[in-house]
VEXTI-738717 format. One record per residue (C-alpha): x, z, y; chain. Coordinates in pm, 1 decimal. Each point is the difference from the previous one (the first is absolute). Example, Ala and Ser with C-alpha at 12.3 -4.5 7.8 and 13.67 -1.06 7.14 Angstrom:
<pts>
       east         up      north   unit
     1230.0      780.0     -450.0      A
      137.0      -66.0      344.0      A
</pts>
This chain:
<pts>
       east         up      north   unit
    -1885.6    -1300.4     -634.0      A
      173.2      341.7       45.5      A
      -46.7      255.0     -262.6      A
       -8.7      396.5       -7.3      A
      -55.0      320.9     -269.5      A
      -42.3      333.0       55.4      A
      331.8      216.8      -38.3      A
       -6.0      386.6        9.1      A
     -322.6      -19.6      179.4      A
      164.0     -225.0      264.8      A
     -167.8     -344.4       14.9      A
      279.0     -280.9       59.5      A
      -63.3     -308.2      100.4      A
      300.0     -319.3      -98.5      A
      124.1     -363.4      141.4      A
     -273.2     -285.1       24.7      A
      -56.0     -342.7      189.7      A
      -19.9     -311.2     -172.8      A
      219.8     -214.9      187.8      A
      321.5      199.0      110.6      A
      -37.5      338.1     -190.2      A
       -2.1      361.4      154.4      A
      262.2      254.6     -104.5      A
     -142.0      257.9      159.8      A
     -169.3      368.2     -164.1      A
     -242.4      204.9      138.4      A
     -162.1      360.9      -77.4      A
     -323.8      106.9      107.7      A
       15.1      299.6      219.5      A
     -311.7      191.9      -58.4      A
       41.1      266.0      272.9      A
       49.8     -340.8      285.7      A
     -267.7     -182.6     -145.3      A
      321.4     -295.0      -30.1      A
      188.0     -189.3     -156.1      A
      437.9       91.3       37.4      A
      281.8     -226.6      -49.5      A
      185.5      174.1     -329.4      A
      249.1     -312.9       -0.6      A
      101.4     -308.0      -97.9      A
       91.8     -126.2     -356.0      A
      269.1     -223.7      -21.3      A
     -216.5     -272.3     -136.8      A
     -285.0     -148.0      147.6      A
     -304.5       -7.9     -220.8      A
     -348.6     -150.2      -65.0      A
     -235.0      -42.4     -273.9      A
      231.3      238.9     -197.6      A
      -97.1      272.9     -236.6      A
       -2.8      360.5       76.7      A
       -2.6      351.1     -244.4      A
      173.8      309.8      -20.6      A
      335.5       39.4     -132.1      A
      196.1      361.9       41.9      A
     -212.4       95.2      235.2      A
       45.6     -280.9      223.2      A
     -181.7     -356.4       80.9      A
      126.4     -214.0     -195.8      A
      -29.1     -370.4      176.5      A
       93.1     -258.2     -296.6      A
       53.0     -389.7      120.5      A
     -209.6     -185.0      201.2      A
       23.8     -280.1      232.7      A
      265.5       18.1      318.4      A
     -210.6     -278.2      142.4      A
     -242.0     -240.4     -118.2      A
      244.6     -219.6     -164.6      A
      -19.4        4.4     -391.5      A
      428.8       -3.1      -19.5      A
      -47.9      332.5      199.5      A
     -172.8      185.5     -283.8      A
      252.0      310.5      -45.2      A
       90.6      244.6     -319.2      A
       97.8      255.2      248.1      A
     -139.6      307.3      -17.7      A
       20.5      343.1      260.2      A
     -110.1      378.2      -68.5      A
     -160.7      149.1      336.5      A
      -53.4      387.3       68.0      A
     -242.1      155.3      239.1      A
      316.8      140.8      170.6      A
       76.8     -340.3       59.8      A
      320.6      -55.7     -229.3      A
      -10.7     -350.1     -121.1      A
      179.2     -109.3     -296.6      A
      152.4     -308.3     -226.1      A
     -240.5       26.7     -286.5      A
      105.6     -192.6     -363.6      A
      -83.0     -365.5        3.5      A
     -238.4     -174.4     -180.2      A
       71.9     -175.7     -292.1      A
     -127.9     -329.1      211.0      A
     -153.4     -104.3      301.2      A
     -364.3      127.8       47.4      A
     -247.0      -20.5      253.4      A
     -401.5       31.0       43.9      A
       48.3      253.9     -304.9      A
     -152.4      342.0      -70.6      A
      150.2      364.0     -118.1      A
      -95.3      350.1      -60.4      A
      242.2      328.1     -102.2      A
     -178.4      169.0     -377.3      A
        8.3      361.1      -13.1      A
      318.7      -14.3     -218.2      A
      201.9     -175.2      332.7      A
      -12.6     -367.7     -143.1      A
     -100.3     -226.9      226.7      A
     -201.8     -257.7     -142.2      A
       82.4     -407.9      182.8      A
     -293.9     -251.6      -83.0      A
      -17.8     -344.0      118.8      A
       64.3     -182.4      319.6      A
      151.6     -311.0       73.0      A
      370.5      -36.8     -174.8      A
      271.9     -254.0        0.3      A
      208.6     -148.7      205.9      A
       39.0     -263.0      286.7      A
       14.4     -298.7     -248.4      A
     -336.7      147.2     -228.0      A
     -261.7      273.7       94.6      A
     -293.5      102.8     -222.6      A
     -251.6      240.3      -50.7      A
       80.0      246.7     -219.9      A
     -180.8      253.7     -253.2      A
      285.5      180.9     -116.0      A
       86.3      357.3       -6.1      A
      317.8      225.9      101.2      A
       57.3      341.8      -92.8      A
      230.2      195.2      213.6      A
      163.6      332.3     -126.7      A
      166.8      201.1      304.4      A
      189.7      258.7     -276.9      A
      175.1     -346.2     -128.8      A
      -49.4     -218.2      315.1      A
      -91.1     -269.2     -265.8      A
     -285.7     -265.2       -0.1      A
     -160.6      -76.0     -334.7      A
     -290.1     -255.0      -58.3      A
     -331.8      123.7      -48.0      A
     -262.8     -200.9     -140.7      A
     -146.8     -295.8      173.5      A
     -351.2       14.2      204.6      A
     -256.7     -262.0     -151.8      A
      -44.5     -131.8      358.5      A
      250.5     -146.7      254.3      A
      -22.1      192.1      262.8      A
      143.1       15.9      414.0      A
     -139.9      192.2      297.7      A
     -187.0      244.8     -212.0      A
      -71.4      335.3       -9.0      A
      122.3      294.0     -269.7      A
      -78.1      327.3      -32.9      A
       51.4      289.5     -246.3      A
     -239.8      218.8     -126.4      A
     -130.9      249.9     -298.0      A
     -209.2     -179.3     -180.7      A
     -308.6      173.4     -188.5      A
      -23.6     -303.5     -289.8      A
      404.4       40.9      -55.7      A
      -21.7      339.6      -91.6      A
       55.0      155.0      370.4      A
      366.1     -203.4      -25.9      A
      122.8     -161.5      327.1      A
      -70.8     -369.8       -0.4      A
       95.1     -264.2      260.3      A
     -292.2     -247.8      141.1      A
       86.2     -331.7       85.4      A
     -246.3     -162.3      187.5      A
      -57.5     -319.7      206.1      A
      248.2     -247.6      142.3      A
      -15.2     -325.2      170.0      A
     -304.1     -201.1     -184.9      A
      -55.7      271.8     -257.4      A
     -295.1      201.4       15.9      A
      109.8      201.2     -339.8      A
      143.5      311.6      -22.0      A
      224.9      142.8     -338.2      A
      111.0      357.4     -153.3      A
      389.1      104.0      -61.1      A
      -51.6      257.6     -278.2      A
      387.2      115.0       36.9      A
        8.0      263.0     -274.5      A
     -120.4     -287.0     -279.8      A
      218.5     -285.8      193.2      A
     -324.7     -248.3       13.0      A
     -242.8     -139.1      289.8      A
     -328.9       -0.6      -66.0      A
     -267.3     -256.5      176.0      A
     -202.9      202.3      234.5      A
     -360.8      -59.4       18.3      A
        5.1       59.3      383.1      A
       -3.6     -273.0      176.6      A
       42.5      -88.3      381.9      A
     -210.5     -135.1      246.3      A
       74.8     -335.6       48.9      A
       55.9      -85.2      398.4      A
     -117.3     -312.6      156.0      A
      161.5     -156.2      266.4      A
     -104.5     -242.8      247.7      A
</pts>
């Protein structure tokens, strides 16, 4: 339940564990064939959401442990040199959410659970974050309520070669949805997911 992105070519790896929560960051050294201790956040984190902000990793919320009064709005910037910072809050507490950074430095904040220790839910809305304001805006909602999914940006052929964000999956959802951000809609994707059985 950790999470990691790719940061001027340095893969970093953030926090985890279900039950207690890890604080801890680690780089990937390529030359040792290992992974190094960069640091510690402050925080511990798991089933948080990860993207770049300012050329950092930017770990938003999460769970501290496995507790739903533990879900956090506290967010921290990490750099490969292993400065870690306070990042802004979010507006609310968010876990089990997804993110991704646009090529204009707005990071993009879809989903998750939200709430607090008295009601949780699954959500399908959207924030917007602007680093040149450090404000959040709302974007539009997904159709689907979505947690532990996966999001991805990418230049899309059918908008026009325009960046677009994927949303796909999620617990019970096999469906998968388009963020055209330049024409502020979501579009129902006709790719759908594999649906796993369990036994």
């Amino acid at each position: 339940l950790a999470n990691g992105i790719m940061i001027n070519g340095v893969q970093i790896i953030v926090g985890g564990e279900v039950e207690v929560g890890f604080s801890e960051v680690y780089k990937l050294d390529y030359n040792g064939n290992s992974w190094v201790l960069l640091g510690n956040m402050a925080e511990k984190r798991s089933q948080f959401a990860v993207a770049e902000l300012n050329g950092g990793v930017w770990a938003m919320g999460g769970f501290a442990s496995d507790s739903w009064s533990a879900m956090q709005i506290s967010t921290e910037i990490i750099y490969t040199d292993g400065t870690i910072l306070d990042g802004p809050d979010l507006p609310g507490a968010r876990a089990r959410h997804c993110a991704v950074t646009l090529p204009n430095g707005k990071v993009v904040i879809m989903g998750g659970r939200t709430g607090d220790q008295h009601f949780v839910s699954t959500s399908k809305d959207v924030l917007i974050y602007d680093p040149s304001t450090s404000t959040y805006t709302s974007g539009p909602d997904m159709f689907d309520e979505r947690e532990n999914f996966a999001c991805v940006t990418f230049n899309s052929d059918k908008h026009e070669g325009r960046t677009v964000i994927l949303s796909a999956g999620g617990n019970s959802l096999s469906k998968a949805e388009i963020y055209d951000y330049d024409n502020g809609i979501w579009e129902q994707s006709k790719l759908f997911l594999s649906q796993l059985k369990y036994r």
